[in-house]
N, C-alpha and C positions, 0 to 999 in steps of 0.2 A: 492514557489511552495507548493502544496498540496499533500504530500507522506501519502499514506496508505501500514502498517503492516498488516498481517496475518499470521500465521502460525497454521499447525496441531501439534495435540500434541506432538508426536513424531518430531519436526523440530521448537520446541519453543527454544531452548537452542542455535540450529546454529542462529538462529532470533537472541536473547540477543549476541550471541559474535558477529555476522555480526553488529549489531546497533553498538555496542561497538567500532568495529574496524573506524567507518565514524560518531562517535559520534560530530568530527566539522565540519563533514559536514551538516549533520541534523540537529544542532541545528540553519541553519540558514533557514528553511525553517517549515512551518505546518504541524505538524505529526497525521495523526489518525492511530486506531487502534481497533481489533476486542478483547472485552474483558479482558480474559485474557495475552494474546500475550502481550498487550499494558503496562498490571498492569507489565508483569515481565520486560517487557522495563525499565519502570521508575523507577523499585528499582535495576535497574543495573545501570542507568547512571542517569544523570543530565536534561534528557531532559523532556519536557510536551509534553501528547500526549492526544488528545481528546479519547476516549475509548466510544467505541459501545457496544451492547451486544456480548454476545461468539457467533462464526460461527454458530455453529448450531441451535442458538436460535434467531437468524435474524441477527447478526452482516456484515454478507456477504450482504447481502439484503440492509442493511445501507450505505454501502459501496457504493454496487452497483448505490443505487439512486443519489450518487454524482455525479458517472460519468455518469449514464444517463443523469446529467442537466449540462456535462460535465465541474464539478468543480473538479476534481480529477486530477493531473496531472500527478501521476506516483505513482504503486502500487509492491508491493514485497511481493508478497503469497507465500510463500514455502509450499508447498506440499509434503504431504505424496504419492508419487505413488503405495506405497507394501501396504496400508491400504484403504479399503471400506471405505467411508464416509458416515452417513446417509443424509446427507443434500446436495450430489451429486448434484443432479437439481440445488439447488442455488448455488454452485461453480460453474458449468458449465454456466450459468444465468449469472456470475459476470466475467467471461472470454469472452462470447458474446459480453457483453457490452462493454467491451474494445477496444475489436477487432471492433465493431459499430462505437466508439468514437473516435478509433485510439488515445488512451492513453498506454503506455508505462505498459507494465506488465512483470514482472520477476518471472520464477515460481521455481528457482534455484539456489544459491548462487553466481554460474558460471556468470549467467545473471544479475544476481542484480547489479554484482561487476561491471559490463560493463557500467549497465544504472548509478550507482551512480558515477563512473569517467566522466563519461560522466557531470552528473548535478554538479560536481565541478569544469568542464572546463567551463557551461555553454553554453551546447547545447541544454537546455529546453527552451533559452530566447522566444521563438517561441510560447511558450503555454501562455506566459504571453501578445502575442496578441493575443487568443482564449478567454484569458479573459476580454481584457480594450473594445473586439467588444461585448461581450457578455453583459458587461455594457452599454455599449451604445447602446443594444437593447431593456433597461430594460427601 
């Protein structure tokens, strides 16, 4: 599966101990990630994760265009809700698209925690036929 990180500045630290806590769960599937979120991932644990630029410097937008060609299988953005963002528009942009894609978004730890017991019971195997048709449309 294809899990995208993000977090706001303020909500990078819950990100590092959340990866932490499901770090054998992640490492058996493709991890991206927006910039810095990503860097402080991989100097916390052991995992590789593809890194984008920072949110507000297109990283969302990167993101975004996977699940637009709906290659993203499940994302966990933790959001700052008490903080203004300048790059609003493309958060909002990258929660449309989800909602469009019907791809799994967690915008809270609460949620995260649901979708990632979830992908280690494997209730995602579903997405991995969104992918083998999407091949065989290529």
């Amino acid at each position: 599966m294809n899990i995208a990180f993000i977090a706001h500045d303020r909500k990078k630290e819950e990100m590092v101990n959340f990866v932490i806590a499901y770090e054998a769960v992640f490492q058996h599937h493709t991890l991206y990630a927006t910039g810095t979120t990503g860097t402080r991932i991989m100097e916390q644990t052991g995992l590789t994760i593809h890194r984008f630029m920072s949110g507000p410097l297109g990283g969302d937008q990167q993101i975004g265009a996977l699940v637009a060609r709906n290659e993203m299988d499940l994302i966990i953005f933790l959001r700052d809700p008490l903080m203004a963002q300048p790059h609003e528009p493309d958060i909002i942009a990258l929660l449309r698209l989800c909602d469009v894609q019907g791809i799994p978004l967690a915008t809270n730890v609460a949620t995260a925690e649901l979708l990632v017991k979830a992908l280690e019971r494997g209730d995602f195997a579903w997405r991995e036929l969104v992918h083998k048709y999407k091949a065989e449309d290529i």
